[in-house]
PAZALO-482409 format. One record per residue (C-alpha): residue number from 1; chain; x, y, z. Coordinates in steps of 0.02 Angstrom, whole numbers. Each point is the difference from the previous one (the first is absolute). Layout:
BEGIN
  nr kette     xx     yy     zz
 NUM     A      X      Y      Z
...
REM end
This chain:
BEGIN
  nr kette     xx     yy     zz
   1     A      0      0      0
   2     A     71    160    -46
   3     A     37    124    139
   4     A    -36    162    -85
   5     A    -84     40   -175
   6     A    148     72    -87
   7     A    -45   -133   -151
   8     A   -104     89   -115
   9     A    116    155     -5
  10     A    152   -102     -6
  11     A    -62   -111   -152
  12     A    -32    191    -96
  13     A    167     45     30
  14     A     83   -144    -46
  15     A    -93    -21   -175
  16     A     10    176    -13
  17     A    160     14    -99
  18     A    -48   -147   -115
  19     A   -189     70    -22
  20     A    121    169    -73
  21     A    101   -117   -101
  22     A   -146    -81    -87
  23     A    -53    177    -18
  24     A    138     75    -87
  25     A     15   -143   -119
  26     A   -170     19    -56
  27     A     -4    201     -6
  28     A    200     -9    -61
  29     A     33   -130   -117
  30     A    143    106    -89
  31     A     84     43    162
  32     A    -19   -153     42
  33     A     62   -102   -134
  34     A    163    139     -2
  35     A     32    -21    164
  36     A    -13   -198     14
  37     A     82    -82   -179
  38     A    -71   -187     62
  39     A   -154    -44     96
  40     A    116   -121    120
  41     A     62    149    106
  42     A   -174     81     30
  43     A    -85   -165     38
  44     A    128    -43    133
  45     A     -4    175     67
  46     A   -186      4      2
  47     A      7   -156    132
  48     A    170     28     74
  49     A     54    180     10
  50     A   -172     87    -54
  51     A     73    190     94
  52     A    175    -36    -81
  53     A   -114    -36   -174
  54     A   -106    142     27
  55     A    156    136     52
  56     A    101    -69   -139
  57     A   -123     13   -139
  58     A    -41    202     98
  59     A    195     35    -33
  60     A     48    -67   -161
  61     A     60    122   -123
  62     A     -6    -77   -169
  63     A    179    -10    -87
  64     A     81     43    159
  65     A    -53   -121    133
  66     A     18     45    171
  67     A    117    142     80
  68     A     54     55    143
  69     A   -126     16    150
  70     A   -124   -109    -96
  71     A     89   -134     71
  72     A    -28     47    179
  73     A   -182     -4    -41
  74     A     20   -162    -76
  75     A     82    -56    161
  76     A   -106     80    109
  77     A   -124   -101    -94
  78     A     73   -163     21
  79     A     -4     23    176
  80     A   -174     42     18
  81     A    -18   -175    -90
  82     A     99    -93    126
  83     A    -80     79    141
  84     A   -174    -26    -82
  85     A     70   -187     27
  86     A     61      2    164
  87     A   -157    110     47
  88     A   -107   -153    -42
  89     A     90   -130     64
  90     A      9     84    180
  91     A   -197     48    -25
  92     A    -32   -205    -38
  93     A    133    -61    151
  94     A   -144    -56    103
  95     A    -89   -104   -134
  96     A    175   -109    -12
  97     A    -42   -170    103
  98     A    100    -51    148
  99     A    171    -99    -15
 100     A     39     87   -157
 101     A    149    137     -9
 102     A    -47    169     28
 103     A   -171    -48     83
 104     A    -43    101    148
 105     A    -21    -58    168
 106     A   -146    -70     78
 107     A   -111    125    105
 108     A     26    -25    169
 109     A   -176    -26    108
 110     A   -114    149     29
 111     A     21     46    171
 112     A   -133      4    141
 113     A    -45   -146    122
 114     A    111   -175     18
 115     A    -94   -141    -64
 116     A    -89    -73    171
 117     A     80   -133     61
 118     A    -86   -171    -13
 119     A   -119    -46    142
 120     A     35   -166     79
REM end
């Protein structure tokens, strides 16, 4: 059971970036096709790297690639895309079953009144 309901808004955010990149393909098919020579590299992006895709495809100049602080965007970029990563694997910890690495541990009891002992 989830603790809080930080789903729905996390589910827009992460398809956000590939929701833009469908977007852009559709609305700019020449940009597109002069930014991306194969449709390998967007495809993998698109599931992979889809803020690294999406920055990339933002900062290429036709005929002269990238330069200079485009690639700190692109970086900054890939990092959002690892943390997007880590961010979901730390928001799914508790769904990991016990005995398994990384699992967290059991709750301990709630606490209140000892059990009564057993009458005799």
């Amino acid at each position: 059971m989830r603790r809080d309901n930080s789903g729905c808004l996390t589910g827009a955010v992460a398809a956000f970036s590939r929701i833009f990149l469908i977007l852009i393909w559709i609305a700019r098919p020449l940009a597109w096709n002069a930014t991306f020579s194969t449709i390998l590299v967007p495809c993998l992006g698109f599931l992979l790297l889809p803020f690294s895709t999406l920055m990339y495809f933002l900062l290429y100049t036709p005929g002269a690639g990238l330069a200079g602080l485009d690639w700190l965007w692109l970086g900054l970029a890939v990092v959002l895309d690892i943390a997007s990563y880590g961010a979901t694997g730390a928001a799914n910890r508790d769904r990991i079953p016990q005995g398994y690495p990384g699992a967290l541990p059991p709750e301990p009891p709630p606490l209140g009144k000892p059990p009564a002992a057993a009458a005799m």
